[in-house]
N, C-alpha and C positions, 0 to 999 in steps of 0.2 A: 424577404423584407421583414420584418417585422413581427410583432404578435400582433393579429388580427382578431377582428372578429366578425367572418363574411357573414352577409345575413342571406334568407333565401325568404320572397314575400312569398303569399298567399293570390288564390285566384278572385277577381272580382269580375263575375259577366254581369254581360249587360248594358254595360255602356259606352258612350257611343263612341266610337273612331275616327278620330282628327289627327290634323296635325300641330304642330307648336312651330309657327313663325313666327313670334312676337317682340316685337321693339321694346313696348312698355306696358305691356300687358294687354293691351290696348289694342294689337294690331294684328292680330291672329289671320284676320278674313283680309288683308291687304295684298295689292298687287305684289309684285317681286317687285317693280320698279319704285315702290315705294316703302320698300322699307329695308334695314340693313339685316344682313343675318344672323340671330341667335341662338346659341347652340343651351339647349337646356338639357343637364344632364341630372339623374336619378344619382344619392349617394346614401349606401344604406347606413351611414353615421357620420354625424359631427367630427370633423379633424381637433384632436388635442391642442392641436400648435401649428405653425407653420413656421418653427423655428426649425432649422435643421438637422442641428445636433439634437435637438428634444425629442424630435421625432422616433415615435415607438409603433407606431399602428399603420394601419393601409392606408384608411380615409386621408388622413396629414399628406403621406404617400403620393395618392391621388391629386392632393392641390398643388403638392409643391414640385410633382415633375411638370406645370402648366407655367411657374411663376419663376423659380429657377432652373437653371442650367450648368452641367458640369463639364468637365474636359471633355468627356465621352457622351456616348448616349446610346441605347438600345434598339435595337428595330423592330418591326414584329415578327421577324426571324429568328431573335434573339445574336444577331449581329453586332457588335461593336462599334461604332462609328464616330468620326469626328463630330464636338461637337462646340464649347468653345476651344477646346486644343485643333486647329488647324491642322497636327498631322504630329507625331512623337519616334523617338528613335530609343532602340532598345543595347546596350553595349552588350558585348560577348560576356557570357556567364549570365546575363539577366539578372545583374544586381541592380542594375542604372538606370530607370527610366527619364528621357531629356521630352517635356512638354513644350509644343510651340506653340505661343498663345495669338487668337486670331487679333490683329489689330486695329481690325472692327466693330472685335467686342466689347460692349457697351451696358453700365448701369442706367437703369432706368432717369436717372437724371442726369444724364449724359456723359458722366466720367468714365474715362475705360477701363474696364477689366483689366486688373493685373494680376501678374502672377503672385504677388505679395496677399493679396486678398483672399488665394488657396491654400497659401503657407499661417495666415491669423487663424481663416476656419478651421484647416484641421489641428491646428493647437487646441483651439478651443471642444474641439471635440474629443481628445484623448483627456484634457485636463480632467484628473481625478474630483475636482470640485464644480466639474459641471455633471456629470452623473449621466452623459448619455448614454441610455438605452442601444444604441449602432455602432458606438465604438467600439468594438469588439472585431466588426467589418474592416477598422483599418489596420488590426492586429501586424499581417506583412511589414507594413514599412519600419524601418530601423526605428527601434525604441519603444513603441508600443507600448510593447510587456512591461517594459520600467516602467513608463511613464504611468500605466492603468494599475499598477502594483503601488504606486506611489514613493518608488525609490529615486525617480527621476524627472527631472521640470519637464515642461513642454514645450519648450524653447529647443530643447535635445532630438527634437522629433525629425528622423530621416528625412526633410523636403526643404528647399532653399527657391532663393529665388535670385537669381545671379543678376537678372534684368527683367523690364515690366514684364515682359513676353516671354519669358523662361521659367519653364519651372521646373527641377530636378527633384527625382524622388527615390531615394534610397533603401532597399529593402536588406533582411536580412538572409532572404534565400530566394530563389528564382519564384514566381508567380504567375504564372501565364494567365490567369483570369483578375491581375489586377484593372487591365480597362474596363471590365468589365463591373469591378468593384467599385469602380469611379462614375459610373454612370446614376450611381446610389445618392441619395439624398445626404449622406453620410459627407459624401466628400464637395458636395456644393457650396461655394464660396460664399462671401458673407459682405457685404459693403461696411460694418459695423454693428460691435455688440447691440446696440439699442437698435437698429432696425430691423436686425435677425430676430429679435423679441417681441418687435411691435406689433400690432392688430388695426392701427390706425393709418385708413388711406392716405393720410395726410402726409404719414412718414415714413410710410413704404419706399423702401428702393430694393428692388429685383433686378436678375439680368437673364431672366427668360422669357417667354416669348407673350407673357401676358403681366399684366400686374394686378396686386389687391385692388376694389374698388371701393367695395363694401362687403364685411361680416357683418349678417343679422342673426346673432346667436338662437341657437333653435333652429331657424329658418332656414338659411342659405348663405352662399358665399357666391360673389359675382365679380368675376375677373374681365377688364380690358386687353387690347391689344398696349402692347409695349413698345412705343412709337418709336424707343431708341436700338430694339432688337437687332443683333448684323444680322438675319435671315429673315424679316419683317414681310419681303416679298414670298414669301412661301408660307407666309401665317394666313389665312383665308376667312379666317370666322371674327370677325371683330368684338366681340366679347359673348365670355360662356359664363354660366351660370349653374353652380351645382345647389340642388336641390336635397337636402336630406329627410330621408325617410324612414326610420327606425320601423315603421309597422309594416307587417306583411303584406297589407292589401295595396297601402298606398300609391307605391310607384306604379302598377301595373295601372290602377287605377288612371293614374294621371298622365300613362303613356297611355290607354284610352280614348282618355280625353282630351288629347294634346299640348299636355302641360309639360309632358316629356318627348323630349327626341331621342335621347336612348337611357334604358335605365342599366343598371350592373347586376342586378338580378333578376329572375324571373319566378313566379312560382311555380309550384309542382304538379298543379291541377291543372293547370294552365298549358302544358306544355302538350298535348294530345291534339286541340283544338289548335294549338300555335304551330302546328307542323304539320297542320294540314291546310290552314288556310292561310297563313302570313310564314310561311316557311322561311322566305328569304331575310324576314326581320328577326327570327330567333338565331342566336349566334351562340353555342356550346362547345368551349375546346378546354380539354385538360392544360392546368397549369402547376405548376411547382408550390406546394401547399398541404399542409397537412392539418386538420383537427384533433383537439386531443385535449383530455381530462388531465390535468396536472395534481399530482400530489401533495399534501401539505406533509412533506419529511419533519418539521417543526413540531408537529402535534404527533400528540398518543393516542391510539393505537399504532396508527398508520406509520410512524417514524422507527417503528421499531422491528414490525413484522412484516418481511417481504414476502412470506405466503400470504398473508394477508391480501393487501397489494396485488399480486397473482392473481387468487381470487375474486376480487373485484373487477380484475379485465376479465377471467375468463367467462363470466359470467354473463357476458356481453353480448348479445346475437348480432354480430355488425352487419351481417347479410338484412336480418326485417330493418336493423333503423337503416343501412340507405335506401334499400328499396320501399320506404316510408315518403322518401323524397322525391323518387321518380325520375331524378336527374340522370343515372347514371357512374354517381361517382365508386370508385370501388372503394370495398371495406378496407380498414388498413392495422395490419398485422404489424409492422413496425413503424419509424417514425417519420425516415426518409421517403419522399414521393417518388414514383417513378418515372424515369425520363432526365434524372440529373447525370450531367457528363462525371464518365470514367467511374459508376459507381453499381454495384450490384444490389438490387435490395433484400434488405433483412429482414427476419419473421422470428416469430416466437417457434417453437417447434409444434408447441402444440396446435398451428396454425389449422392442420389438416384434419383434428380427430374431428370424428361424427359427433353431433349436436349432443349426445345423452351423454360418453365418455366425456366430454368438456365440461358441461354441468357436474358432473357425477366428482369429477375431478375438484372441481371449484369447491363444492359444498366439504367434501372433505379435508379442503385446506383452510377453509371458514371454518369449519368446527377445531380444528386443531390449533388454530387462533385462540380458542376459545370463548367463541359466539356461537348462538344458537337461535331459536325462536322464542326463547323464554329469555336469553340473555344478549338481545341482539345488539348491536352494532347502529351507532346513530353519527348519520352524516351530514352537516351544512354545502348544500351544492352552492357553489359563486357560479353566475351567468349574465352576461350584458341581456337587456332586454330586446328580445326578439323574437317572432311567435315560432320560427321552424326552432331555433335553438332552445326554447322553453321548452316546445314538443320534443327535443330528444333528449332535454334532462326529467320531463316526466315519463317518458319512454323507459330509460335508464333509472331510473329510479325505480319505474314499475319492475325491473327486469332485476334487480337486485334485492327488491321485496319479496317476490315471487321465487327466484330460488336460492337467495339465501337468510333471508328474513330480515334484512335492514330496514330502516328507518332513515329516511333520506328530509331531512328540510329543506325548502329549494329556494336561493335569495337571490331574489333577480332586480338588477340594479341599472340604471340609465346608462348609456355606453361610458360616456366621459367620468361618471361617478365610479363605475365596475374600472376600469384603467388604473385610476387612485386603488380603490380596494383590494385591487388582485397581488396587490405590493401587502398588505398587511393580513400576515397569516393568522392573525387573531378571529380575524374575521370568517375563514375558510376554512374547510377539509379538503373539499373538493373543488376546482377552477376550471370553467370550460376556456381552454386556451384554445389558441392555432397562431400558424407560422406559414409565412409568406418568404419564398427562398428571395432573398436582396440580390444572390447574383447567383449561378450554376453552379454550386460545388455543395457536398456532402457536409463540408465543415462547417455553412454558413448556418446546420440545421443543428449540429454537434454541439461547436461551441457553445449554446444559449444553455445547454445543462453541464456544461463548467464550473466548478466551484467559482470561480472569479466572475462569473458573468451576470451583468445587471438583468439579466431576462431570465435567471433561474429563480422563478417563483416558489419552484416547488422546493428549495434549498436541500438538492441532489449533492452528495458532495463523496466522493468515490478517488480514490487517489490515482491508483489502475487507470480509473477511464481519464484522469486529466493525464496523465501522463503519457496516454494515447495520443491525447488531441496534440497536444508538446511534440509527442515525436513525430506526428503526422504535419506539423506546424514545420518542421525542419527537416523533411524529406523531401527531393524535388525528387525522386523516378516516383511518376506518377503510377507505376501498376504498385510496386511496392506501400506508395502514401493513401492507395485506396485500398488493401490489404488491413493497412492498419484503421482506419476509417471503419472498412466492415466487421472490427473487431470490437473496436470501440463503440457502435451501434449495440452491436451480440453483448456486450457485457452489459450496457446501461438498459437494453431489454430485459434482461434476466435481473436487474435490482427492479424492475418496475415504477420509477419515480413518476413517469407518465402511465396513462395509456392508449393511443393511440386509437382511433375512432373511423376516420375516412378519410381520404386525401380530394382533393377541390376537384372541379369542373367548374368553369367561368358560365358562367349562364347572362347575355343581355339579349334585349329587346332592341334593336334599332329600324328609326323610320325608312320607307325606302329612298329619301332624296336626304340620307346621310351617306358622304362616305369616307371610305378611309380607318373605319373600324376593324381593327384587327389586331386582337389581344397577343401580346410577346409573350415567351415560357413564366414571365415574373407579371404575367395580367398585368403589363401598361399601357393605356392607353390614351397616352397624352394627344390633348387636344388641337395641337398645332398639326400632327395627320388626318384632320378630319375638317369635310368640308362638306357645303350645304348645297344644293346644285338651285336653280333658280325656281318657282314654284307662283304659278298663277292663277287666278280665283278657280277655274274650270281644272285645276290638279286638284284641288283641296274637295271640290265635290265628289273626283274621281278617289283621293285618298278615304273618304268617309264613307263612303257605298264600298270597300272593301273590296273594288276590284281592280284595283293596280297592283303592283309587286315589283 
């Protein structure tokens, strides 16, 4: 999915352990038969939007697989499934996709979901004068390429709608991971431009399984049930509430204290004592996700010298900074994660040399830069605020002072603010980015350093490697299209526009009378699987003396 920016908190002992059953704040110590159940969930950032097409980051991500719904949907097996498409037929050659829409499905103000309503949105998302950031995701369907090139309307976009409940979608080569691309925020239908924009309860209309109630900027975002949902009987939690927490200590804190029922990170101090005594509430699975330092190709030095560049990864110990964090994630040598279908992954070569010949190598490519310790090299690092990601750009900064004698200034900026910023390279040399796979394939990680693509921050622009992604765009024998894939990696490796850092591990905290918790390969965990089991004053005792599980 998207450019992220995952946080990981800090440990806070001490305090005391409850639960969070709360109606209105108000009702925390209340029976189960008197009160309804709340699902308060940890978010370690403010969503940009919960417009669709707008949508660039995870957090947005996070709210809006709760409030819309697409044809498809994911499972936490990373499964495929119906979801407002009732069921689709695919014609011979796989150019054809026929959607059949359920005729149950229902906007939030009661009008039905039509198939016309898929055919506005994804207009709306290729058109070159909406600038979203995922349109690139629906590159497959006929016309794309023009339309995001700007040689073609959006009216011309492969997808029709023959009847309310029909919707056909024309590609220009076979795609067998298109339902799965569907299942993406990218292709979620729209009731209307002004309500796709809006932030006011008032004039929300959704057609998923909850709706907006109330944004308190800063604070929180708290969704109802959507009383006109067709799977209403399968929603269990009548409204959630997501809680944002930019600071380290906070969520852990307040799952503590039972202000959280599950948070989405955990700390790293934390996790020794969490696995030994609430084992079953720490929940850590590898997901499809990469960190990584992005280049400002725009400015000089950097835009000119790919030894340069070089040196600055190789100088990198990615073994101390994860094992700083404790989780588990591995170091990452290239940019693809692993575990993505049909796809090998890539490394620099000098992957394997021992720790001195790597340094030894770097500094000699920094000097032939022509930097030194007398004439060093001065970098502005960009970072959303956050205390593990400030620690690994003082980390990093420590590790490039020390052997190659830079000078790193490190500007670390509010999430929603650093979002804006990481678009103006004026501002930047260096940008802590990461990438969230939107759906299983190598390309979805490729395409963002595209010369065309709105999420190349780092303004990569390499003919060769787009020319790759093109021919791998219109290859359906998938050994041969992942051939060209791992070439296309090998080459944008060896210009260095990125560098590559660690690939994720999902880290959350959940109570034990949640269930249904179970992160999918693209860490979703929408909250219509998750449910709260009943809980009476004599559990809450048993849950705060720490000895249930």
């Amino acid at each position: 999915m998207k450019l992220l920016s995952l946080m990981i908190r800090a440990l806070n002992l001490g305090m005391v352990f409850a639960i969070s059953v709360a109606v209105c704040g108000c009702g925390r110590h209340q029976a189960a038969s008197e009160r309804s159940p709340v699902l308060h969930r940890g978010l370690s950032g403010e969503p940009s939007t919960l417009d669709p097409a707008s949508s660039g980051d995870n957090f947005s991500a996070q709210v809006l697989q709760d409030v819309y719904e697409g044809l498809t949907a994911e499972t936490s097996e990373g499964t495929v499934v119906p979801a407002v498409a009732s069921s689709w037929t695919i014609e011979p050659g796989g150019l054809r996709y026929t959607f059949h829409l359920r005729t149950t499905a229902r906007w939030s103000n009661g009008y039905p979901v039509r198939a016309q309503d898929f055919v506005a949105a994804w207009r709306r998302v290729v058109d070159p004068k909406q600038g979203s950031p995922v349109a690139d995701d629906l590159r497959a369907i006929h016309g794309v390429p023009e339309i995001l090139a700007g040689r073609a309307s959006p009216l011309t976009l492969g997808v029709s709608a023959p009847s309310d409940d029909t919707l056909v979608v024309d590609l220009d080569l076979p795609t067998p991971y298109l339902p799965e691309v569907l299942s993406h925020p990218v292709a979620f239908p729209i009731y209307s431009e002004s309500t796709a924009r809006t932030h006011d309860p008032a004039a929300w209309v959704s057609n998923g399984a909850y709706v907006l109630t109330r944004w308190q900027t800063g604070s929180s975002i708290e969704l109802t049930q959507n009383p006109k949902y067709w799977d209403r009987p399968n929603v269990h939690i009548p409204r959630v509430e997501f809680q944002f927490a930019s600071d380290e200590n906070t969520q852990y804190a307040q799952y503590r204290a039972g202000e959280l029922d599950m948070t989405d990170v955990v700390p790293a101090s934390a996790i020794p004592s969490l696995g030994e005594a609430r084992a079953k509430e720490l929940m850590i699975a590898p997901f499809l996700a990469t960190a990584y330092y992005g280049l400002n190709l725009a400015s000089q030095p950097l835009g000119s010298q790919v030894k340069l560049r070089q040196a600055l990864s190789m100088a990198i110990d990615r073994h101390r900074l994860v094992d700083s964090f404790g989780f588990g994630q591995p170091p990452a040598y290239g940019f693809i994660p692993p575990g993505l279908w049909n796809y090998q992954q890539q490394s620099y070569a000098w992957k394997n040399l021992p720790d001195q010949e790597r340094l030894q190598q770097a500094r000699q490519l920094y000097t032939a830069a022509g930097f030194s310790n007398k004439t060093p090299l001065h970098l502005r690092v960009l970072f959303n605020s956050n205390a593990v990601i400030k620690r690994t750009a003082i980390m990093i900064a420590a590790m490039w002072k020390e052997e190659l004698g830079i000078d790193c200034e490190l500007v670390e900026e509010e999430y929603r603010s650093f979002l804006i910023s990481r678009h103006d390279r004026a501002r930047w040399d260096v940008a802590r980015l990461a990438w969230v796979a939107d759906f299983n394939d190598a390309n979805n990680f490729l395409e963002i350093l595209s010369s065309r693509s709105n999420n190349n921050d780092e303004r990569y622009s390499n003919s060769d490697f787009d020319k790759l992604i093109d021919q791998a765009s219109v290859t359906a024998d998938a050994s041969i299209r992942r051939s060209i894939l791992e070439s296309a990696e090998r080459l944008m490796l060896n210009d260095y526009p990125i560098i590559p850092l660690y690939h994720f591990v999902s880290k959350r905290l959940v109570k034990p009378y949640v269930h249904g918790v179970r992160p999918s390969p693209t860490d979703r965990v929408p909250s219509k699987a998750i449910s709260i089991s009943a809980i009476t004053q004599n559990d809450i005792s048993t849950y705060r003396s720490g000895s249930r599980s």
